[in-house]
N, C-alpha and C positions, 0 to 999 in steps of 0.2 A: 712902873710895872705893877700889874696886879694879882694877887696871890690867886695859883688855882683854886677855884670851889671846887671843896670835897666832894664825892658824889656821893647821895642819898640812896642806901642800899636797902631792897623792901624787907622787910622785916617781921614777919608773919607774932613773933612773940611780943615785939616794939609796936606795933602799928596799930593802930583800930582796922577795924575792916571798911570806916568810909576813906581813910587815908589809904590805905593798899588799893583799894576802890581806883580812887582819883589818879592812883601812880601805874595802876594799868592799863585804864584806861585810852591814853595819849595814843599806846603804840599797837592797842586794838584797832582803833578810829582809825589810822593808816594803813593796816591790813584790812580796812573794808572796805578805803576807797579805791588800793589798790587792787583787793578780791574782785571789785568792780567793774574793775579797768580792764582787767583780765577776764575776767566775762564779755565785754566787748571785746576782745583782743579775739578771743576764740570765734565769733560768729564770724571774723572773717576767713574763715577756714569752713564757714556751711559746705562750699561747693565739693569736695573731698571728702564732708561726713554725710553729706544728703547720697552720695551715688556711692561709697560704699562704710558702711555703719558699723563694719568690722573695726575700722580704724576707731573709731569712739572709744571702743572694749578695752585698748591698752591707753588712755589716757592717766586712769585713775594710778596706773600700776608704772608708770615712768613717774609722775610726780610723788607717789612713794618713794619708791628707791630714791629719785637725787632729796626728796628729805632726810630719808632716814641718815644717806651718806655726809649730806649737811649738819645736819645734829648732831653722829659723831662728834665733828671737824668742833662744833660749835663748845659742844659740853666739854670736849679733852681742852680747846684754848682755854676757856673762862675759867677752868676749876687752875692750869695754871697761869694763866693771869693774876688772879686771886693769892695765887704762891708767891707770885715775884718770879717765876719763872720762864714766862712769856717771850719768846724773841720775837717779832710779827712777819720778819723776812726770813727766817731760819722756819718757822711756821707754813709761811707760804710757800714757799718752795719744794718744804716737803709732802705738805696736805697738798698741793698742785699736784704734785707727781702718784701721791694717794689715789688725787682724784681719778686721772690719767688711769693709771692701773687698777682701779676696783668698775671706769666705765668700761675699762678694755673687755674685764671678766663679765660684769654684768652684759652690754650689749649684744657678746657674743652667745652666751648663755639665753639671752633673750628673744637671739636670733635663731638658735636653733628651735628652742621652745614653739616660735611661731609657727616656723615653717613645719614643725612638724604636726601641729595641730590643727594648721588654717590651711597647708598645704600650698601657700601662695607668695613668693620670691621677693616680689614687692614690699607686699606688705611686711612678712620680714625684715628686708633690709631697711625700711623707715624705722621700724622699733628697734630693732638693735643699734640705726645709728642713733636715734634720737636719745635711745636709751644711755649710750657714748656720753653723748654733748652733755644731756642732761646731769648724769653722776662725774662728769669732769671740773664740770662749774659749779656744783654747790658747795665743795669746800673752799673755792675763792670768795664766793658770795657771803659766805658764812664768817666768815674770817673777817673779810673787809666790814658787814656790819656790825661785828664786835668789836672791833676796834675803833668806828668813829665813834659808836657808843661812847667807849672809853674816855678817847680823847676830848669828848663833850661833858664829861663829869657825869654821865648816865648810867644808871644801872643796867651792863649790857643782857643782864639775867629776866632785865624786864621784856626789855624793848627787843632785843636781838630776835626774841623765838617767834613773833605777829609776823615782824619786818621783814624778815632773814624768809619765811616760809614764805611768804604773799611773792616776793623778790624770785627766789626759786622756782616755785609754781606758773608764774608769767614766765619764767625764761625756757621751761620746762614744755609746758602747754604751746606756747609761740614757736619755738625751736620743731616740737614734734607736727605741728600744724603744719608749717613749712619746708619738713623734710619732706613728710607724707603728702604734703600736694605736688611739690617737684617728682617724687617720684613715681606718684601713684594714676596722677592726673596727667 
């Protein structure tokens, strides 16, 4: 058997800044192929933003909320992880049901927002549910990329916030793409 490697923790007063350099860079490079891919991912949802362009407006503002909800989830695991504190299924379960209940409140809230300002049932019901899905799953998302960090000897302080956001944003962006052309088209 071979002993764990420790992980290399960046170190802002330790480090030069071509070594922090090189230690951030890995899990930028992954959030741009995936920012990428998700740029492709969206065009296939033109046909739904070309006929009506209202739907475009709440993109930026569903992929907010499930970040900010995932960074929560992200910043409270790692600071106790870092404790020894950490259960990752006693975590999960709870940030799931987190999630559950903060897309309940946001979606609904978002649903009413819509309709009362766009006046249009539809497009309401795609952002509040998308708005659902989206703040349900970023504390799973979030969590799970912390953890394989972990488990790989990585600093999930590096890596986690590129991967974790790029990961949410695709699932966020796809997810709202696909509600809103089921419902809307």
């Amino acid at each position: 058997m071979t002993k764990r490697q420790k992980t290399r923790f960046a170190d802002d007063d330790k480090y030069s800044i071509r070594i922090l350099g090189l230690m951030r860079t890995p899990p930028l490079l992954v959030g741009l192929v995936l920012g990428f891919l998700m740029s492709l991912a969206t065009s296939r949802f033109e046909e739904v933003l070309s006929k009506h362009v209202q739907v475009a407006f709440f993109i930026p503002f569903i992929v907010y909320m499930a970040d900010a909800v995932g960074t929560q989830t992200q910043t409270i695991y790692m600071r106790d992880l870092t404790r020894g504190k950490a259960h990752f299924f006693t975590y999960l379960i709870k940030e799931g049901a987190l999630g559950v209940l903060l897309g309940s409140l946001f979606g609904l809230l978002s649903f009413l927002a819509t309709i009362i300002f766009f006046q249009w049932m539809l497009l309401a019901l795609a952002v509040g549910l998308s708005m659902f899905v989206a703040i349900a799953t970023a504390p799973i998302v979030n969590m799970i990329i912390v953890e394989l960090l972990e488990l790989e000897n990585q600093d999930p302080a590096m890596g986690s916030g590129p991967i974790a956001t790029v990961i949410q944003d695709a699932i966020s962006v796809i997810m709202y793409g696909m509600i809103a052309s089921a419902i809307i088209l």
